[in-house]
MDTraj code that builds the backbone (N, CA, C; nanometers):
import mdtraj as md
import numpy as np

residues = "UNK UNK UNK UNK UNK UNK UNK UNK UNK UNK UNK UNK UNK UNK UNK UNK UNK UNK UNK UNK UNK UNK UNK UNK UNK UNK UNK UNK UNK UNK UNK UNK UNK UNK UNK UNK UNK UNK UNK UNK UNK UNK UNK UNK UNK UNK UNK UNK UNK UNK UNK UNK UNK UNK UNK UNK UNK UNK UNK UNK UNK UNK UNK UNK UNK UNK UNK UNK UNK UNK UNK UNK UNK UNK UNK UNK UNK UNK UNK UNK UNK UNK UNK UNK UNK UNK UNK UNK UNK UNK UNK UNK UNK UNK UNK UNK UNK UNK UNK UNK UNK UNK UNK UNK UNK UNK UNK UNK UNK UNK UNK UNK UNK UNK UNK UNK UNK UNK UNK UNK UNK UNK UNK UNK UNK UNK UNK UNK UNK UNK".split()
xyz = np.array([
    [0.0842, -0.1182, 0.0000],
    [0.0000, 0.0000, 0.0000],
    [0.0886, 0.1244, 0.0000],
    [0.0645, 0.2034, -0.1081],
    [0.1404, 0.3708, -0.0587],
    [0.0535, 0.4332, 0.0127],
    [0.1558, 0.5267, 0.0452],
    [0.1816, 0.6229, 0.1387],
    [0.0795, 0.7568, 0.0497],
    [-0.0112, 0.8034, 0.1152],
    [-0.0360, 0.9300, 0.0885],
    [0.0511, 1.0518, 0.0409],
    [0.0007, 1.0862, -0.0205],
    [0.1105, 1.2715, -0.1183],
    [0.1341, 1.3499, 0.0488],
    [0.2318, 1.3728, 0.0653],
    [0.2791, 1.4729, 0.1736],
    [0.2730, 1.6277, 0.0960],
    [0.1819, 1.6953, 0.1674],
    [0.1839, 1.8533, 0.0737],
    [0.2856, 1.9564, 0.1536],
    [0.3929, 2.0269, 0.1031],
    [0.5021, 2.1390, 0.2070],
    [0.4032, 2.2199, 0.1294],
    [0.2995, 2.3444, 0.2100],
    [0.2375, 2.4498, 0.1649],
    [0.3692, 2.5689, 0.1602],
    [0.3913, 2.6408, 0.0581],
    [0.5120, 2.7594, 0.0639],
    [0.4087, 2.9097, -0.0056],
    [0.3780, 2.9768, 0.0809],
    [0.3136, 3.1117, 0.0677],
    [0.3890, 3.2129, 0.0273],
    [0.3809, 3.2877, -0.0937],
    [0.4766, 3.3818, -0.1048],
    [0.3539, 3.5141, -0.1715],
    [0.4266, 3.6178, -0.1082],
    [0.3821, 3.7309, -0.2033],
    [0.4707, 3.8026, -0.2799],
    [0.4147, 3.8645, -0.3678],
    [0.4990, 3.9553, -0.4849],
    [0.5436, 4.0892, -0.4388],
    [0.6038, 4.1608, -0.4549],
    [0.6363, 4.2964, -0.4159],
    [0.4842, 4.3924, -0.4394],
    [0.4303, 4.3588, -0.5435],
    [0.3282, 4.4404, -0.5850],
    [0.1884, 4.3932, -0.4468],
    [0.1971, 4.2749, -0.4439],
    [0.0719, 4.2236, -0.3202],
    [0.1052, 4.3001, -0.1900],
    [0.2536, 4.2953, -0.1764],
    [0.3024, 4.3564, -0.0730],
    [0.2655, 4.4963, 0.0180],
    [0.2916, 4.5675, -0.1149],
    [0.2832, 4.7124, -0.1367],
    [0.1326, 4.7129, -0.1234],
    [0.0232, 4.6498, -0.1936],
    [-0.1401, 4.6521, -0.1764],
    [-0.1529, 4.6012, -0.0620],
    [-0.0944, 4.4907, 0.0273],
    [-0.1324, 4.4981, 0.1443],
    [-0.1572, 4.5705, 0.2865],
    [0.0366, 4.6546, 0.1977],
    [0.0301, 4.8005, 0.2987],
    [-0.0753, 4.8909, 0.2939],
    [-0.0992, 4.9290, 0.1609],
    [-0.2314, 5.0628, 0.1918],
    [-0.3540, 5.0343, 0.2307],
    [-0.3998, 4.8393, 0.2761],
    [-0.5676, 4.8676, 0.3240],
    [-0.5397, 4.8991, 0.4480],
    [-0.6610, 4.8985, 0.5285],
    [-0.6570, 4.9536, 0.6573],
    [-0.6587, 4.8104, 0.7190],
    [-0.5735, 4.8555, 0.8153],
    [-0.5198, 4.7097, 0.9621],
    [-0.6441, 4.6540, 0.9276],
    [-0.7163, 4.6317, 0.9621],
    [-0.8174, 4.5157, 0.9594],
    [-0.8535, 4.4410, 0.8307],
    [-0.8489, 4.5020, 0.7933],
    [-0.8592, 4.4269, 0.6402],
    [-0.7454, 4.3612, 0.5753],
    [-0.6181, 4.4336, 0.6338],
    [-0.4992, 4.3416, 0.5930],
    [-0.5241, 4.2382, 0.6948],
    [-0.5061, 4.2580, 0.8151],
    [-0.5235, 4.1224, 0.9053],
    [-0.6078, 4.0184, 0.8600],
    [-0.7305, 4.0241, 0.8114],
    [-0.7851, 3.9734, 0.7962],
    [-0.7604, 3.8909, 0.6641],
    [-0.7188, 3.9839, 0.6107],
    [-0.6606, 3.8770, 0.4262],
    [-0.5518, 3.7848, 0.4790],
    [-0.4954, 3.8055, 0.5667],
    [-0.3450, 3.7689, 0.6329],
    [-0.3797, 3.6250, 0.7026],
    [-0.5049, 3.6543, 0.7992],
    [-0.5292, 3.5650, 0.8528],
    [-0.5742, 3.4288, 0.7568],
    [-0.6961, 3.5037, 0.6587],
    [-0.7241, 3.3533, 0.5573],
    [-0.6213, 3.3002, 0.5316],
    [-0.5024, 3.3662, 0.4226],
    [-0.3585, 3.3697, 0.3485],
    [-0.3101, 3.2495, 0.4592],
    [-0.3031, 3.2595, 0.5461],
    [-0.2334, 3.1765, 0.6381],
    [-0.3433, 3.0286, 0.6946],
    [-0.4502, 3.0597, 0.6507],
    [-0.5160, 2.9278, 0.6445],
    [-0.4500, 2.7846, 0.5915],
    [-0.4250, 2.8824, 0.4600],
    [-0.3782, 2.7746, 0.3889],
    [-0.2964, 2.6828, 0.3771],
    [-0.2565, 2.6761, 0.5090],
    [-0.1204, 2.6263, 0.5642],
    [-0.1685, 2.4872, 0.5969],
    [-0.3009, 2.5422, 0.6509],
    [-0.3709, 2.3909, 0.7567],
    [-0.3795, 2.2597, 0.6465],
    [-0.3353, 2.2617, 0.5213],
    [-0.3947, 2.1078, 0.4523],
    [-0.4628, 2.0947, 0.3711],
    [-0.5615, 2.2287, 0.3604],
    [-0.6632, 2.2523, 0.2723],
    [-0.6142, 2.2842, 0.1897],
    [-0.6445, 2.2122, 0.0046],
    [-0.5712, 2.2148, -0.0989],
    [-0.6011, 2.3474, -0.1721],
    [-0.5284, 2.4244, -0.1944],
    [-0.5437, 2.5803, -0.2142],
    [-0.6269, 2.6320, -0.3174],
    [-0.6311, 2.5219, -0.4000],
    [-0.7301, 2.5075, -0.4977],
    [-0.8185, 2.4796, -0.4986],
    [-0.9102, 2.4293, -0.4309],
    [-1.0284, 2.3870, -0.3540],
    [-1.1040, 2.4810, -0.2304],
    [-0.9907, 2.5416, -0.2105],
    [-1.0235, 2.6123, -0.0546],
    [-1.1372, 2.7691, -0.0996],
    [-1.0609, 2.8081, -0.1701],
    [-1.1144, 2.9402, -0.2312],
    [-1.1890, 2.9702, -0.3818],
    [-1.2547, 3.0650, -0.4415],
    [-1.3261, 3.0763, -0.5220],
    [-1.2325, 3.0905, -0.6420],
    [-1.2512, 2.9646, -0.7302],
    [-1.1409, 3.0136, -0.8704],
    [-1.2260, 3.0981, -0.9550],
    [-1.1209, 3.2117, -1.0599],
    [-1.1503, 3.3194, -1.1103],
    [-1.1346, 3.2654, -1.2645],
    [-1.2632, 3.3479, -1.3338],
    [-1.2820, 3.3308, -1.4860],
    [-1.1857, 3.4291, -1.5623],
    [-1.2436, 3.4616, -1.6646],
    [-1.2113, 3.5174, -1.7602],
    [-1.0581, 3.5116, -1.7655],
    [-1.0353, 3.6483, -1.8300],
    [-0.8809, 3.6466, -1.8061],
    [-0.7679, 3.6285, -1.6742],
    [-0.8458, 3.5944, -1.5717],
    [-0.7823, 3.5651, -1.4317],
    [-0.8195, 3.3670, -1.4370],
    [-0.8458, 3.3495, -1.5337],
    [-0.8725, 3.1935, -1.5223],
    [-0.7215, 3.1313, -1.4215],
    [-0.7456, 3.0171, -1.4090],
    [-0.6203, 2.9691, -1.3207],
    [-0.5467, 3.0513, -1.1726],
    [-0.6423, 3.1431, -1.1374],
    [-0.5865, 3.2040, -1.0199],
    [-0.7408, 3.1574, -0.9153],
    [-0.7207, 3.2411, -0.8022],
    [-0.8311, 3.2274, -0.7104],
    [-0.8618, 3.3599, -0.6184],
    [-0.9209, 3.3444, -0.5515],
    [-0.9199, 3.4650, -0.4629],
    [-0.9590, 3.4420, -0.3132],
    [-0.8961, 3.5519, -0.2028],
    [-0.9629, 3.5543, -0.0999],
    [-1.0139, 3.6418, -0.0912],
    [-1.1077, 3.6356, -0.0055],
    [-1.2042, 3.7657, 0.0345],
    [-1.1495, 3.8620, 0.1960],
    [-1.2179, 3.9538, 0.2316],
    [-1.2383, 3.9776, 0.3222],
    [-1.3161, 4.1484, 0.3018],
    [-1.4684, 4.0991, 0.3751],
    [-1.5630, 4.2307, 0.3222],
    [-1.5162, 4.2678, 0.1897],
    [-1.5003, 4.3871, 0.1211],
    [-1.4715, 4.4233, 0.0150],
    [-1.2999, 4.4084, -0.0362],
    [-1.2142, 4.4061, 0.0115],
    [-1.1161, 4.3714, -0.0113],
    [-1.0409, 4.2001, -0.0813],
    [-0.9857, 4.1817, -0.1461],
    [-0.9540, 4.0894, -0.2159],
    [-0.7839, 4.0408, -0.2208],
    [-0.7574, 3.9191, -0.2292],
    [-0.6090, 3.8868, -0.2603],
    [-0.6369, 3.8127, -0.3614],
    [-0.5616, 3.8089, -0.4987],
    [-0.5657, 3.7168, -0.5928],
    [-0.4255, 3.6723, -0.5861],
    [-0.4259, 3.4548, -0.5897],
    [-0.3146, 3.4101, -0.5976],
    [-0.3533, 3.3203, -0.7087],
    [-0.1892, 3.2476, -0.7102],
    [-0.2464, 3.1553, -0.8540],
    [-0.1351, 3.0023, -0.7251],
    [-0.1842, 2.8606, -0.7976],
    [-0.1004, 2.7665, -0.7127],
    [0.0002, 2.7226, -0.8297],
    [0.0937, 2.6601, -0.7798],
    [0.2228, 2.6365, -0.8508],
    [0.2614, 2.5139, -0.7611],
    [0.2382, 2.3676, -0.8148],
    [0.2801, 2.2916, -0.8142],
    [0.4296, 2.1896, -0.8432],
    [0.4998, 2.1646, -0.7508],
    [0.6032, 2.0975, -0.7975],
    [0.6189, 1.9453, -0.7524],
    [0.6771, 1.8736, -0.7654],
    [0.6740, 1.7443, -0.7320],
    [0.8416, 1.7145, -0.6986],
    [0.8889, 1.6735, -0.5845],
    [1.0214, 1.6446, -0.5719],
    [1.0278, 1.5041, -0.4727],
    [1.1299, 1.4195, -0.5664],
    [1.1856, 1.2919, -0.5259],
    [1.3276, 1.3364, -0.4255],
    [1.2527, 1.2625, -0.2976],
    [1.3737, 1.2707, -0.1882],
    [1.3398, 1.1996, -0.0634],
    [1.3119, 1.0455, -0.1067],
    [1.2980, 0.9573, -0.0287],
    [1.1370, 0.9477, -0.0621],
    [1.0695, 0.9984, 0.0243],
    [0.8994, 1.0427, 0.0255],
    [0.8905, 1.1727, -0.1253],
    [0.7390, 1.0863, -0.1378],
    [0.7322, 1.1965, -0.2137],
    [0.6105, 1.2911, -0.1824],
    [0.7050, 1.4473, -0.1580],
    [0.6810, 1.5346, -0.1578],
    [0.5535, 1.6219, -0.2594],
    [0.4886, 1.6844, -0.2261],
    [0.4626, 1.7554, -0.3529],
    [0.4414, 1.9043, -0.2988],
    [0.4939, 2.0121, -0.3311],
    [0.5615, 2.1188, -0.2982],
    [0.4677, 2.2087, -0.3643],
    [0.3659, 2.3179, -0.2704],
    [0.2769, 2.3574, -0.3442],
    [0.2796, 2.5083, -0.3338],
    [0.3150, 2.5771, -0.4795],
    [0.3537, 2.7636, -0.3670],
    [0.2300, 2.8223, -0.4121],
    [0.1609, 2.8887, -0.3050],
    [0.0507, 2.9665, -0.3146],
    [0.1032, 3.1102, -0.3440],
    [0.1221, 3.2017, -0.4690],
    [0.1635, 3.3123, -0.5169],
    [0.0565, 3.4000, -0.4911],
    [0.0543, 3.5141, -0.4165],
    [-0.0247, 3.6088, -0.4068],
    [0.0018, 3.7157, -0.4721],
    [-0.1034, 3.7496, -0.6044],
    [-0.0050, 3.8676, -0.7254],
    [-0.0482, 3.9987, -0.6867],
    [-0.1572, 4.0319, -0.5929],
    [-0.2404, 4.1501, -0.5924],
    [-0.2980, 4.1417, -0.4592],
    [-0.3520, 4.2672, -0.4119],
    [-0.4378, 4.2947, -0.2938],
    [-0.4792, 4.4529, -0.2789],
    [-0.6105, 4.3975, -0.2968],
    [-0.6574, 4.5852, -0.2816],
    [-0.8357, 4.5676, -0.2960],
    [-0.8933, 4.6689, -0.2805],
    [-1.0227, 4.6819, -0.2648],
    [-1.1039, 4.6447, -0.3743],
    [-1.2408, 4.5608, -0.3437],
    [-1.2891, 4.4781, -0.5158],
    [-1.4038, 4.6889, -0.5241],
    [-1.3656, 4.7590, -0.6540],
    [-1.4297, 4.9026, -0.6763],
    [-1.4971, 4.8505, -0.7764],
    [-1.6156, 4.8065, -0.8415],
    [-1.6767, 4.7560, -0.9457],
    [-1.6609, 4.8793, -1.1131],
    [-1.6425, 4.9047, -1.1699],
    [-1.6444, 4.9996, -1.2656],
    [-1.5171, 5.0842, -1.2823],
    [-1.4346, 5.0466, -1.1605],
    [-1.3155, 5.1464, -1.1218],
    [-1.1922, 5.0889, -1.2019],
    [-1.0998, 5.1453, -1.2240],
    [-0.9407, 5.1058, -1.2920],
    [-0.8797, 5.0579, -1.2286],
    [-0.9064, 5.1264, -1.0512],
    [-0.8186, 5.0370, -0.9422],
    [-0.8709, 4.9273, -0.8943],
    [-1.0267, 4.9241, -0.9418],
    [-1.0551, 4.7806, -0.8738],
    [-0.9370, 4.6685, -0.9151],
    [-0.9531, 4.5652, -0.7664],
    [-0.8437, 4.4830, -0.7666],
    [-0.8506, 4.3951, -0.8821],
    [-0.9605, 4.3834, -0.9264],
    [-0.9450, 4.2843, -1.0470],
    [-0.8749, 4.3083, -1.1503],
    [-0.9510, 4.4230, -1.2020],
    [-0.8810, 4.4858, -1.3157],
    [-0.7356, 4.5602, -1.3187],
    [-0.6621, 4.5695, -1.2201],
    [-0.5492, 4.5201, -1.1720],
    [-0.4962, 4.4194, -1.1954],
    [-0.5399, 4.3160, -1.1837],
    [-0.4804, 4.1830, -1.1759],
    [-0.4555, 4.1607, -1.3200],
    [-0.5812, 4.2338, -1.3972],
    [-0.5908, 4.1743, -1.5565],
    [-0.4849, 4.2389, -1.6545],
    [-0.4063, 4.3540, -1.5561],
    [-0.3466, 4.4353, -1.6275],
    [-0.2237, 4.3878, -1.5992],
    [-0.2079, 4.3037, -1.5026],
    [-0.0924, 4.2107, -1.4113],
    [-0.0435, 4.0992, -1.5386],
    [-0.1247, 4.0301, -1.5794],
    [-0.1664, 3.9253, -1.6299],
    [-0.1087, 3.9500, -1.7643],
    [-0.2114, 4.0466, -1.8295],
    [-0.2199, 4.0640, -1.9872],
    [-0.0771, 4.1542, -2.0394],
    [-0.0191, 4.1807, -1.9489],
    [0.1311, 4.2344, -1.9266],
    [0.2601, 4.1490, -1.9661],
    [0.2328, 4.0270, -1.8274],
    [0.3232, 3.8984, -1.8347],
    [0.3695, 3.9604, -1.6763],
    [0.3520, 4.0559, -1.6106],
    [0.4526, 4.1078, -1.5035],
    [0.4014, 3.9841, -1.3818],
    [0.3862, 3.8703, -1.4122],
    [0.3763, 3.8127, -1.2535],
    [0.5099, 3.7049, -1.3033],
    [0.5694, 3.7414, -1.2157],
    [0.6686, 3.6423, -1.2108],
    [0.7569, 3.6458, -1.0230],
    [0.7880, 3.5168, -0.9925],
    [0.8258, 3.5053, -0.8787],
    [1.0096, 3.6189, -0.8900],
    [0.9734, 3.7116, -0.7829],
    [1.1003, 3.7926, -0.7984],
    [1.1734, 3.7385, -0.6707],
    [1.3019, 3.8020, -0.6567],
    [1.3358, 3.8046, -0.5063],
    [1.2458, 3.8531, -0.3805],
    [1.1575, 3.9798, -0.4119],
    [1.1107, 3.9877, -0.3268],
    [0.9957, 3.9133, -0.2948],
    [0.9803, 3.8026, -0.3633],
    [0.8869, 3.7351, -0.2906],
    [0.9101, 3.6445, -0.1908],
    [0.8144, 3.6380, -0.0593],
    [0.9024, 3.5943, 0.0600],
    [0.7707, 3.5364, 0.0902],
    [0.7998, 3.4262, 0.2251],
    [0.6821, 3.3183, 0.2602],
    [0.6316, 3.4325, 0.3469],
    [0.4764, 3.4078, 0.4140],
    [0.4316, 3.4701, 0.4732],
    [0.3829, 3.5036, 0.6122],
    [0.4091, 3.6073, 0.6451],
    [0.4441, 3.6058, 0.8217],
    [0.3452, 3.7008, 0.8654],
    [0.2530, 3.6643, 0.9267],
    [0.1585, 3.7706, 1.0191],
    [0.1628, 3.7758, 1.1504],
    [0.2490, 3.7175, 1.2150],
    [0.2783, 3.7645, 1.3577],
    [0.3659, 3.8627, 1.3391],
])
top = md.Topology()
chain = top.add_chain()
for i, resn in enumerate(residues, 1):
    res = top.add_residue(resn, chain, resSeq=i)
    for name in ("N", "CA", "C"):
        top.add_atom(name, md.element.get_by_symbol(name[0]), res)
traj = md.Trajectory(xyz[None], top)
């Protein structure tokens, strides 16, 4: 009989999520922070949260009241005794969902997207809310 998939959850944000996390107000970052860090517990990241259409296909989102984080998952698989499967939850954006607006977070994201600018930089780092 095998052994069940062992999942290492690795949370990272982008410089740009970063920077959108700084300008909501404390509670609303806490609160994106707090889900963001859910995802740690086991729950497959892809399953956990609402996946996004259109041109955000393949990403997902969290909520909190009006505010939003869009990540996308990135799967790897590594042989080293057990096998691993190594899952990074990328957070590309965070900012307020404005329906009709330029800054709404979505249309953000689409401009993220239809760009090519998401790519894992240095500054993306795992995620720490204490």
């Amino acid at each position: 009989m095998t052994e069940p998939r062992k999942a290492r959850i690795v949370i990272q944000w982008t410089t740009t999520a970063k920077e959108g996390l700084r300008s909501l107000p404390l509670d609303a970052r806490k609160g994106l922070l707090k889900k963001a860090d859910k995802l740690y517990e086991g729950v497959d990241p892809r399953t956990a949260n609402k996946p996004l259409r259109g041109p955000l296909s393949g990403f997902y989102r969290i909520t909190f009241s009006r505010y939003r984080a869009v990540y996308r998952v990135e799967e790897e698989e590594l042989a080293s005794g057990d096998v691993l499967v190594q899952i990074r939850v990328l957070f590309i954006i965070a900012g307020i969902r404005k329906e009709r607006s330029r800054e709404d977070v979505y249309k953000v994201a689409e401009r993220i997207v239809e760009f090519g600018l998401i790519q894992i930089d240095d500054q993306a780092e795992e995620s720490d809310s204490n």
